[in-house]
C-alpha positions as CSV (number, residue, x, y, z in Angstrom):
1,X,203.9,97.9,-106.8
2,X,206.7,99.8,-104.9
3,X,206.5,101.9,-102.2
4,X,206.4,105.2,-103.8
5,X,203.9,104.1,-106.2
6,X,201.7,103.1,-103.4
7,X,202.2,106.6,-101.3
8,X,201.1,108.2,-105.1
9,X,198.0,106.1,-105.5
10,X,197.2,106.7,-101.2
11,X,197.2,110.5,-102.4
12,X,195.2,109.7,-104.9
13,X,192.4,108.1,-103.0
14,X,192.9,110.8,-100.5
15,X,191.6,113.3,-103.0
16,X,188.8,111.2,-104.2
17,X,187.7,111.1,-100.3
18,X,188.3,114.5,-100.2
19,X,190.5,113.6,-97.1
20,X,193.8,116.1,-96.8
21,X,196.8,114.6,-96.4
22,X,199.6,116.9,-94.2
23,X,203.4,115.8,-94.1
24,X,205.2,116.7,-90.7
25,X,208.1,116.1,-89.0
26,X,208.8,115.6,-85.4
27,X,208.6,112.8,-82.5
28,X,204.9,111.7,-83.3
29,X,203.9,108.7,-85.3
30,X,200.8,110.0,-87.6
31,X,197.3,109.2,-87.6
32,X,194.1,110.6,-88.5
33,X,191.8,113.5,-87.0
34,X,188.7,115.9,-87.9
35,X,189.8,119.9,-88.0
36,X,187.1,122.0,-89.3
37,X,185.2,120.1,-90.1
38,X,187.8,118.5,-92.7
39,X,189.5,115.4,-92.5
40,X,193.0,114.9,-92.5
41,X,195.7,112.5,-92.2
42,X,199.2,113.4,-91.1
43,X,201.9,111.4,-91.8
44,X,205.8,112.0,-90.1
45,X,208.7,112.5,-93.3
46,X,211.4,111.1,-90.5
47,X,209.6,107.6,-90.3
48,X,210.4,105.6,-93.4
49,X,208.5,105.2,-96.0
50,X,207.0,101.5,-94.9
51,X,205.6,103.2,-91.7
52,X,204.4,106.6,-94.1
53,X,202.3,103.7,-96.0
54,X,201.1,101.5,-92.6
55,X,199.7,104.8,-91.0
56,X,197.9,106.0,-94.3
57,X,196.3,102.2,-94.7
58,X,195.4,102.3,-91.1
59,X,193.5,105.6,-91.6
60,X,191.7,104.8,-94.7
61,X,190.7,101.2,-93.2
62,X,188.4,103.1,-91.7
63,X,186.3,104.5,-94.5
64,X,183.7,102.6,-96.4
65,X,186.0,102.1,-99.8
66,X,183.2,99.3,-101.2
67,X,182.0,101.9,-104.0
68,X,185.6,103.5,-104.9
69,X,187.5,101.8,-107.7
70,X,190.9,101.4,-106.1
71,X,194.0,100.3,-107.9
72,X,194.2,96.3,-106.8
73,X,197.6,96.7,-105.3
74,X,196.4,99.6,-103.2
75,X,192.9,98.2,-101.9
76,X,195.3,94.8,-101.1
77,X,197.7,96.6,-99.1
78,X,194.9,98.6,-97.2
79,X,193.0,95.4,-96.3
80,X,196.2,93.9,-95.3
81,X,197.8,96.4,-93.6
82,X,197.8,96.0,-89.8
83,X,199.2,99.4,-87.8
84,X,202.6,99.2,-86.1
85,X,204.6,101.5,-83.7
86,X,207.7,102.4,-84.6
């Protein structure tokens, strides 16, 4: 699957989860956080797309995903994915 595919299906999953997904640019990394009650995951447009994908499967290693049908290639690259700094 190639890289854009994967950021497509991670907004995909994001909506299933009911989990916002904000794009920003600037000198910050991205991550996950609670506001309102809500949760969102922001991911940087400067960082390339490799790091866009890390962030987003480093966030939603962190939900329970057993129940969700996820697209193979997407629930692989979450379970393999290990966070980097860039």
């Amino acid at each position: 699957m190639k890289n854009k595919e994967l950021l497509e299906a991670f907004h995909l999953l994001a909506e299933k989860l009911e989990i916002k997904i904000m794009k920003g640019k600037g000198d910050f990394s991205g991550g996950d956080c609670v506001v309102n009650n809500e949760n969102v995951i922001v991911i940087n447009n400067n960082k390339p797309i490799e790091q866009r994908l890390n962030t987003l499967a480093g966030c939603f290693k962190k939900y329970n995903l057993d129940g969700l049908y996820i697209i193979p290639a997407l629930r692989e690259y979450i379970d393999n994915a290990n966070r980097l700094d860039f």
